[in-house]
C-alpha positions in Angstrom: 5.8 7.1 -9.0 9.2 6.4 -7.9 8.9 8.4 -5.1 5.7 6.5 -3.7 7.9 3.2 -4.5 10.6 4.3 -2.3 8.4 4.6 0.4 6.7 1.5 -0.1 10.4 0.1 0.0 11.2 2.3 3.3 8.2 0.1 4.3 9.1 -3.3 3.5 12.2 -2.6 5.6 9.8 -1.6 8.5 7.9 -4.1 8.0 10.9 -7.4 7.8 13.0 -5.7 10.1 13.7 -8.3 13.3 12.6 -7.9 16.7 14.6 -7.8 20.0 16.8 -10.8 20.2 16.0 -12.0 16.9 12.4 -12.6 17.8 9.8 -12.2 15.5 9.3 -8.4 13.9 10.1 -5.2 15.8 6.7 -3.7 14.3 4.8 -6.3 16.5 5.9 -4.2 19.6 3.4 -1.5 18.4 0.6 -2.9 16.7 -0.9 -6.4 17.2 -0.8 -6.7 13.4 1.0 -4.4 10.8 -1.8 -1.4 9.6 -3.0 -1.0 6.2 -0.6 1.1 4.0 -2.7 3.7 2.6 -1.2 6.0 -0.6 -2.7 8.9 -1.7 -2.3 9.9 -5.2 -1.8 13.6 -5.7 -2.1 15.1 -9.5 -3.3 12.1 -11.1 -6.4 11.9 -13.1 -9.7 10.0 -12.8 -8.3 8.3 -16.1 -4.4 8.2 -14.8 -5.4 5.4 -11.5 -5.6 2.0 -13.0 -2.3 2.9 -15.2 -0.6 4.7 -11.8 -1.6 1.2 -9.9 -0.3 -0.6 -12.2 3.3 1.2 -11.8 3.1 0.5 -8.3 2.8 -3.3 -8.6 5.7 -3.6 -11.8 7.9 -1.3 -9.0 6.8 -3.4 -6.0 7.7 -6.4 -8.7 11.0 -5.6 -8.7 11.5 -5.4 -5.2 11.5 -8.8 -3.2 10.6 -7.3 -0.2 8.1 -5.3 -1.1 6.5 -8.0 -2.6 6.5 -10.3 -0.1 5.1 -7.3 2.2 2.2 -6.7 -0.2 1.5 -10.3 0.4 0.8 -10.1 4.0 -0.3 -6.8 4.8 -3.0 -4.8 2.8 -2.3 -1.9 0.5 -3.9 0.2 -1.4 -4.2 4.1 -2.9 -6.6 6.5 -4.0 -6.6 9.9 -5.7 -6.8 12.5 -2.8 -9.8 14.4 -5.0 -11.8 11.2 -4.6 -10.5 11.2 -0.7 -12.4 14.9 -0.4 -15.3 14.1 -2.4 -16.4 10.7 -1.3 -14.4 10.2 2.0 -12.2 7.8 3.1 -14.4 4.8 4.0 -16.0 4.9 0.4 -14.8 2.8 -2.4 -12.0 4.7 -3.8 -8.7 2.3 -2.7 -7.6 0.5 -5.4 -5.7 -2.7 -3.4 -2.0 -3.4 -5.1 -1.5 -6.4 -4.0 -2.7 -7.8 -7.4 -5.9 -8.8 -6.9 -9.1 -7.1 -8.8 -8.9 -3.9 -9.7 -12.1 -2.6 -8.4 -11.6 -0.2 -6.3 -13.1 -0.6 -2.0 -13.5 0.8 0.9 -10.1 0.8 3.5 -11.7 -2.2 5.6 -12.3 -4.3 2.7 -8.2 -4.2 1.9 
């Protein structure tokens, strides 16, 4: 999991990095609103999510920025096996921004 935090970390400092002339973010010259953040969980078990979700949130805990990111823009991960099986649009994405734990589909982030 510490790799998947750094990334979510690499992310925050995307995502709060400051646009030309100090003018709101530099992401907002390529998207008209930051995209989903989509991880995908490789080698954990049906049983292993909630408790590998649960990592993510203490690591995104102790980072400021990644907190205040997983305020605003909507994140969430799912086991790649589930990915394959059910596809992407079904409700496999557990969101880690703190809210319930039942898992949705990537629009519903």
């Amino acid at each position: 999991m510490g790799e998947v935090a750094a990334q979510l970390a690499a992310c925050a400092r995307v995502w709060e990095q400051a646009g030309e002339c100090g003018s709101g973010r530099a992401w907002e010259r390529c998207w008209r609103s930051f995209p989903r953040l989509l991880v995908v969980l490789v080698g954990t078990s049906a049983a292993g999510v909630r408790g590998a979700v649960a990592d993510l949130r203490l690591a995104a805990e102790g980072n400021p920025a990644v907190a205040e990111m997983l305020a605003a823009v909507p994140v969430g991960a799912a086991r790649i096996e589930d990915l394959v099986q059910r596809g992407p649009s079904a409700p496999v994405w557990h969101p880690l921004d703190g809210r319930s734990g039942r898992p949705c589909g990537w629009t519903e982030l």
